[in-house]
C-alpha positions as CSV (number, residue, x, y, z in Angstrom):
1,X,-3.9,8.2,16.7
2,X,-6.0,6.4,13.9
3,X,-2.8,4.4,12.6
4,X,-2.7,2.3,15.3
5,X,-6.1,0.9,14.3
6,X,-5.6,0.5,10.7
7,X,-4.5,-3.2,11.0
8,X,-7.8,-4.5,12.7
9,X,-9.7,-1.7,10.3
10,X,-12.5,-2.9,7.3
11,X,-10.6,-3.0,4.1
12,X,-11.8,-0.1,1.9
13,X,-11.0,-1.8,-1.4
14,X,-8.3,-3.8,-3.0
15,X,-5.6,-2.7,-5.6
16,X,-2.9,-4.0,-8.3
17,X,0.3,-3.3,-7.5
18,X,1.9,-1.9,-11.2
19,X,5.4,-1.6,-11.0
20,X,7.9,-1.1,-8.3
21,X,10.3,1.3,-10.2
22,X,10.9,4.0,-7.8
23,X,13.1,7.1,-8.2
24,X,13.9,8.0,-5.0
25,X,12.4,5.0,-2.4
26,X,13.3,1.2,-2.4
27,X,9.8,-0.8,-2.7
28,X,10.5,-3.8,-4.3
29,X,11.3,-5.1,-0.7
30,X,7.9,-4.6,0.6
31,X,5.6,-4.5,-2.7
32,X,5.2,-7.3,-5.7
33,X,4.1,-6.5,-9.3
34,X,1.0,-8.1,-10.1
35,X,0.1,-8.6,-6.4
36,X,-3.1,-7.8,-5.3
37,X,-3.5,-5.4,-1.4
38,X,-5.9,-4.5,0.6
39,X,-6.1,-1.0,1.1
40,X,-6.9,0.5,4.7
41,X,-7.1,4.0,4.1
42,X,-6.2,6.6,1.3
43,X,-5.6,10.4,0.8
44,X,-4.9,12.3,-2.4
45,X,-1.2,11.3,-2.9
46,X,-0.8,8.2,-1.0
47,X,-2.6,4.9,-0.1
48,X,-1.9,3.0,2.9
49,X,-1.9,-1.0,2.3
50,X,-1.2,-4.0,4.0
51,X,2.2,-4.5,2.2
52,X,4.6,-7.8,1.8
53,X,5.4,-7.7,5.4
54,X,2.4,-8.1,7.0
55,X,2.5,-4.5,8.1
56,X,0.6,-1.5,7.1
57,X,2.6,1.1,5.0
58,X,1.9,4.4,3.2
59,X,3.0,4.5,-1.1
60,X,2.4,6.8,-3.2
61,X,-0.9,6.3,-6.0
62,X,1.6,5.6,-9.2
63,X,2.5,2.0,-8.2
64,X,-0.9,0.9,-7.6
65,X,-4.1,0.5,-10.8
């Protein structure tokens, strides 16, 4: 269970959160344009960051530069 660790885990890199315009999800709750997170692990659709909440969550690759 890797996902337990991800908040103590070595940040990978950072990223710029775009835009929070989503189709189908709410994220402007938990994401800020313009905001810079850390990322703590990624696969080919989704990125995992330590969002607005303090908490680690999974978004897809379109909000983020």
């Amino acid at each position: 269970m890797i996902h337990k660790e991800w908040d103590t885990k070595e940040t990978i890199r950072t990223v710029t959160c775009n835009h929070t315009k989503a189709a189908k999800f709410l994220v402007s709750n938990v994401l800020t344009e313009g905001k810079t997170y850390d990322v703590k692990n990624e696969t080919e659709e989704f990125i995992f960051v330590v969002d607005n909440t303090g908490k680690v969550g999974g978004y897809y690759k379109t909000y983020f530069e």
